[in-house]
Phi, psi and omega in degrees: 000115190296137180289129189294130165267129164298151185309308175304356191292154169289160146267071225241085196320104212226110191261098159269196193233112161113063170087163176294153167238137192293107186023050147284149161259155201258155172261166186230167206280123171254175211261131177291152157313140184242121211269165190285349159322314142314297222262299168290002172268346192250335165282338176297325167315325196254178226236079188306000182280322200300323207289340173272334161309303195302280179001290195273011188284301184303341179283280187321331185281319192276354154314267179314337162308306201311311189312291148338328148263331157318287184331298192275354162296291208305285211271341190246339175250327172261012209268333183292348174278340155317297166299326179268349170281347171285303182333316199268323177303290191277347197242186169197201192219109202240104179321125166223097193268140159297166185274132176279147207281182168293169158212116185253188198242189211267340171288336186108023179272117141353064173269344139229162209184143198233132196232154149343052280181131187276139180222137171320171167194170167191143167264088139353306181286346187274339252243132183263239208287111166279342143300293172316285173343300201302317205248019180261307183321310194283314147328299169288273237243027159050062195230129178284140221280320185313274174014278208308298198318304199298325189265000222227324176289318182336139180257082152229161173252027202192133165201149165259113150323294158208164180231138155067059194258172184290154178265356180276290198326236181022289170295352206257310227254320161302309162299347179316309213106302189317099230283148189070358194271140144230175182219128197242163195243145188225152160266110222236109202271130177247100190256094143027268168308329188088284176251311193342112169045042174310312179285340198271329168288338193083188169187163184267182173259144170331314182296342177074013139273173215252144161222005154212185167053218194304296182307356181252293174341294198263042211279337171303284243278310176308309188276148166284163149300157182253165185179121193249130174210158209252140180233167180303182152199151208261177196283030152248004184105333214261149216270130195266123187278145134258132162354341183173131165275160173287147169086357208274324173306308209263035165243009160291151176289178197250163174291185186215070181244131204273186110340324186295138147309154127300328194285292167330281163342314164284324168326295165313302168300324184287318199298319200290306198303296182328300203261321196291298184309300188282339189246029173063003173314152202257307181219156166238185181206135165224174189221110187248116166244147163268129216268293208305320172272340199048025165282152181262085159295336153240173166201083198258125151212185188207107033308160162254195216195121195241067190287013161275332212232026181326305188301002207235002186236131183268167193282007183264328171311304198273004166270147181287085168291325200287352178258317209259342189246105165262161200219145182289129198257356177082160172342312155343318169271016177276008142332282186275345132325302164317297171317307186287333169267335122001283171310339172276357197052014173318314166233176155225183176318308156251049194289136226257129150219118192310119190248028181061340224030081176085342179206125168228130205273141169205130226008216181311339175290161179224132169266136179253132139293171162248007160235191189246102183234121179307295190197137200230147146284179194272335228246319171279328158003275190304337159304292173314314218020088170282104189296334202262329121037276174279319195281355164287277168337323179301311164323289176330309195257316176089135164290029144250003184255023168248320163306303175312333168273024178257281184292009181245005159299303178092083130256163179081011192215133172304193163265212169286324194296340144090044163250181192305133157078320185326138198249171208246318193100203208244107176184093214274155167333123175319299168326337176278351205284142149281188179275333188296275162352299146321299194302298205304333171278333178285000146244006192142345181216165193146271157236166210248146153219172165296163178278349177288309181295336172288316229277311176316322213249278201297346143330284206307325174312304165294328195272005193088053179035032191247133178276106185253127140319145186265139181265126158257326192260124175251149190237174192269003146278032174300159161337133144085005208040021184290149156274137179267163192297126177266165215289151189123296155345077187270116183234161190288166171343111175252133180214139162249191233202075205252332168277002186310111197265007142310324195265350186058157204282033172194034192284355184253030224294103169304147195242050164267175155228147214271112190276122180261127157298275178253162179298158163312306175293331177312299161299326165331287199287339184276298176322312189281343159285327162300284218311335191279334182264003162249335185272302175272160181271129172141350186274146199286304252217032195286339192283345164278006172295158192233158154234139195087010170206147181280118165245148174216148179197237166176113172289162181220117183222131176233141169291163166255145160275140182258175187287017210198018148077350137320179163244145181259205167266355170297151170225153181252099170295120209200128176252144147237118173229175189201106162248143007261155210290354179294313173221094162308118189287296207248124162261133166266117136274101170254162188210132155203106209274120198053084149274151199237338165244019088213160212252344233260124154297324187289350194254359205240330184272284190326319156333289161323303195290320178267012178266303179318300203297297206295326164284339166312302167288313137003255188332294176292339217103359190237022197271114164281156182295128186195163199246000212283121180333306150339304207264347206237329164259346158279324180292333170306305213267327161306331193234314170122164160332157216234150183261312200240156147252172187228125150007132162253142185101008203264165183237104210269294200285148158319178150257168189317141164068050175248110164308002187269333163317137163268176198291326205295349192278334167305176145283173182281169203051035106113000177291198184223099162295185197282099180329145196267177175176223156291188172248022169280359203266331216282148192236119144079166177299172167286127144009102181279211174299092187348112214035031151249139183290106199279150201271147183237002196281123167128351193250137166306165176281343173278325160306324153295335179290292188326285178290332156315332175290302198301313219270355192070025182251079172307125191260166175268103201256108149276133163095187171216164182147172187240029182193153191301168157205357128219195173202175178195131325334148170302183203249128197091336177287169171277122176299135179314148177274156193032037188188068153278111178202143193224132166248126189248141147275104217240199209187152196276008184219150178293122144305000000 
């Protein structure tokens, strides 16, 4: 029986013996049954601890693999983009400008100053109700509520609300709430005194940039650094300020300390408000300089100028005239006419010169006396000021060595002082000069200079023909070599001591260097022509007499050019005086421009020049013994009754701020008052009590400041905030004797 092939077998061609067989299949080997016995025999075989060991080795490897490129996925290929959305998520950038610096007078009196000041802002996307906001705002900060709503829809992230708001406002506006509203700290430039030398200080821009006077001059010196740094921000976004950045001191501005007295200055001021008023002038101007130093101790005009409230002042108010406007100054210069022929020896003090009697035709032109005078010697020229006199002299000296003694004078050039605006004046080419031209200058008109440049040329007058620059600004190599403070610093009263006769009359050396222009004998003989036109009668400048002390000076009235290239009827009235005159202590320049109820300088000037001279000399110490009314209630009021006298002319007193002063030399309450005037000019509260400490606590900090300045007290400022919340001295105590000094403490809420 042949064996069954399964169906599945190949076909498998098979060559046998006796023919082929044809697609037979081979059968194939089958595979044993795997029975279930088995089957637990091979799993029993196997060794599961090991397989679970591998298992979790390969789990773990691939964990920690994974890990391992995330990390370097993180920190090395996605990671500086990483770091910087945290940078931009967590930190911001916060603008830090330094405090701009201060500007005191040579004692250390505060005249200008920059305080802390709060200002609105909105993040527009933060802001939720946008109505409601618009219109708490508008409530507040007394704005139409639409505006605000427009500005609040704006697709920004910074918009300015107000800048430099009320410190009530602010906190009224914090309390508020209000989502997206922030309040940023700014700086808000302050001036103390108030009008005290307004044009001459300037004022700033909403930005705490200088944009006239001193603040446009120094404006490098003055401005903080600007400086952008990152600061956090907290889990609403919002930029968390800390109290001072590193390093935030050298971005303050540098201080400023002038020349100016203040007290001189108030001085200044008052006489001019006073003369400016009573004789209808359309502005007046004076200048006090000390002839030993050529420091500028006033620098006065009137109208005033108020630089907290600059917008409210027109810009003819708020320009520096005694620098910007020149003007044909008139007889005053026939000083320096005198002077240059003397020196030239063309004449001498008593060369006899024919004055037409009052009228002299000189080509088409006619020169007018305002007496008929035959013939002057040169010395009465200057007594009289005889215009025709001098355009005689002038002849004599020829225009080019009078233009050249002109221009080595400094007309026709700025000065030293380096301010804002300053102007060169007039002062045209010899070769341009007629004979007309010659005459009209040797008296006075013609060319035009500033009043600062008579102040330049008569200095020179003062010194013995020696040409000193006039100083406004002191550096540390100033009096007494004190160095100045540096910016930032809030310290009690600094007083230096520029009269100290310990330091002698030249401890204060200007540091240009000093030309001497005329001989000594020269300046004699010139001097002793002043002292005659104020000392003897008959002289334009007698109103200017002091008694117990020699003065000398020179009056001036000049026409104005009208607008039609003529002279009109304006006149510019004018003193230059210097006491006492044999060794000038002091030079005075009063100017008042269009006076309108008479024109006359001796009658419209002089005034001013003896109200200044006499508190002036007051104020140091030098008020000679005298019975004259005048002289006798500024000395009652300046000084008290008097136990002893003093020599006149002799120089009794300390200097300002000397502990050896009595307090009384001052005004009372050691302040500076409120220059008189009309009564819209009147300033600030009344005073408190003369050597009592006045109360500050609850009053904002700029009212505190304010009122410690009438008292002459630079306060020491602690804390940050925008009201006292405590002081020292207590309020009612008695000032320390010679140490006045107060620390206010201060908090972001009123008690």
């Amino acid at each position: 029986m042949s064996p069954r092939i399964p169906a599945t077998s190949r076909r498998i061609p098979v060559k046998v013996r006796g023919g082929p067989l044809r697609n037979r299949r081979l059968p194939r080997p089958e595979k044993p049954a795997l029975s279930p016995s088995s089957a637990l025999s091979f799993l029993a075989r196997l060794d599961f601890g090991r397989m679970r060991l591998w298992c979790v080795t390969i789990l773990f490897a691939l964990i920690w693999g994974g890990l391992w490129y995330r990390a370097f996925h993180l920190q090395m290929i996605a990671g500086p983009d990483l770091a910087a959305r945290a940078r931009r998520l967590n930190t911001g950038t916060e603008l830090v400008e330094g405090v701009r610096g201060r500007i005191l007078d040579r004692n250390g009196n505060i005249l200008a100053r920059s305080l802390d000041c709060p200002s609105v802002w909105a993040n527009p996307r933060g802001v939720e109700d946008k109505g409601r906001t618009a219109a708490v705002l508008a409530r507040h900060l007394n704005m139409p509520a639409d505006r605000l709503e427009a500005l609040l829809r704006e697709d920004r992230q910074f918009v300015w609300i107000r800048r430099k708001v009320d410190l009530g406002v602010a906190r009224k506006i914090k309390d508020a709430g209000l989502a997206g509203v922030h309040l940023d700290s700014e700086y808000e430039r302050v001036y103390p005194y108030r009008h005290l030398a307004g044009q001459l200080l300037g004022f700033v821009n909403i930005d705490d940039k200088g944009l006239e006077g001193l603040e446009l001059a120094f404006e490098d010196r003055l401005s903080g650094q600007r400086v952008r740094q990152r600061v956090g921000r907290d889990a609403l976004g919002r930029l968390m300020v800390t109290d001072g950045a590193e390093g935030s001191d050298d971005l303050h501005g540098e201080d400023l300390r002038l020349t100016l007295d203040a007290h001189v200055q108030f001085f200044a001021e008052e006489a001019l408000a006073e003369n400016v008023e009573k004789y209808g002038a359309k502005w007046g101007g004076c200048i006090v300089v000390d002839v030993p130093t050529g420091d500028i101790l006033a620098w006065a005009q009137y109208p005033f100028f108020d630089p907290n409230r600059a917008g409210e002042f027109s810009p003819a108010v708020r320009r520096n005239r005694l620098s910007s406007d020149a003007l044909e100054q008139g007889s005053t210069i026939k000083s320096f006419l005198i002077a240059a022929a003397l020196e030239e020896k063309v004449v001498n003090p008593e060369t006899p010169i024919n004055c037409e009697k009052g009228r002299w035709k000189l080509g088409k032109s006619v020169i007018h006396d305002t007496h008929a005078y035959a013939s002057l010697t040169v010395d009465k020229i200057l007594h009289v000021s005889s215009n025709i006199g001098a355009a005689k002299i002038g002849f004599a000296l020829g225009a080019g060595k009078y233009h050249a003694y002109l221009q080595r004078l400094g007309f026709g050039e700025k000065s030293s002082l380096s301010l804002a605006g300053e102007a060169r004046g007039i002062l045209r080419p010899m070769n341009r000069w007629s004979d007309m031209d010659l005459a009209a200058s040797s008296f006075g008109q013609s060319f035009s200079a500033t009043l600062a440049q008579m102040a330049q040329a008569y200095l020179c007058l003062a010194s013995d023909g020696v040409r000193k620059p006039l100083r406004l600004v002191l550096d540390a190599a100033s009096p007494a070599g004190e160095e100045t403070e540096p910016s930032g610093r809030e310290t009690a009263d600094i007083r230096i001591n520029p009269f100290d006769p310990s330091l002698g009359r030249e401890m204060a050396r200007p540091t240009a260097p000093a030309k001497r222009i005329f001989s000594p004998e020269t300046m004699r003989q010139v001097r002793a022509m002043l002292r005659e036109v104020v000392e003897e009668e008959g002289g334009t400048g007698r109103q200017a007499r002091i008694p117990g002390l020699e003065v000398g000076g020179k009056t001036g009235t000049a026409q104005k050019a009208a607008g039609n290239g003529k002279y009109g009827e304006g006149r510019v009235g004018s003193f230059v005086g210097m006491l006492p005159i044999e060794n000038p202590r002091y030079l005075i320049c009063v100017l008042l421009d269009e006076p309108s109820k008479t024109q006359y300088g001796g009658v419209v000037a002089t005034p001013v020049f003896r109200h200044v001279a006499l508190r002036t000399m007051a104020y140091h110490g030098l008020l000679p013994d005298s019975d004259d009314p005048m002289v006798l209630a500024i000395a009652e009021k300046r000084t008290g009754p008097r136990a002893s006298s003093a020599a006149p002319g002799r120089e009794t007193g300390s200097s300002p701020g000397a502990p050896a002063r009595t307090p009384s030399a001052r005004p009372e309450g050691g302040g500076i008052p409120a220059a008189k005037g009309p009564p819209d000019q009147e300033a600030g509260p009344p005073p408190e009590p003369a050597g009592k400490v006045p109360g500050l606590v609850g009053l904002g900090v700029r009212s505190a400041v304010v009122l410690l300045a009438r008292h002459g007290v630079v306060p020491v400022i602690k804390g940050k905030g925008g009201f006292v919340a405590r002081q020292t001295p207590d309020s009612g105590a008695a000032w320390p004797d010679g140490n006045r000094e107060c620390t206010l403490w201060l908090e972001e809420r009123a008690l």
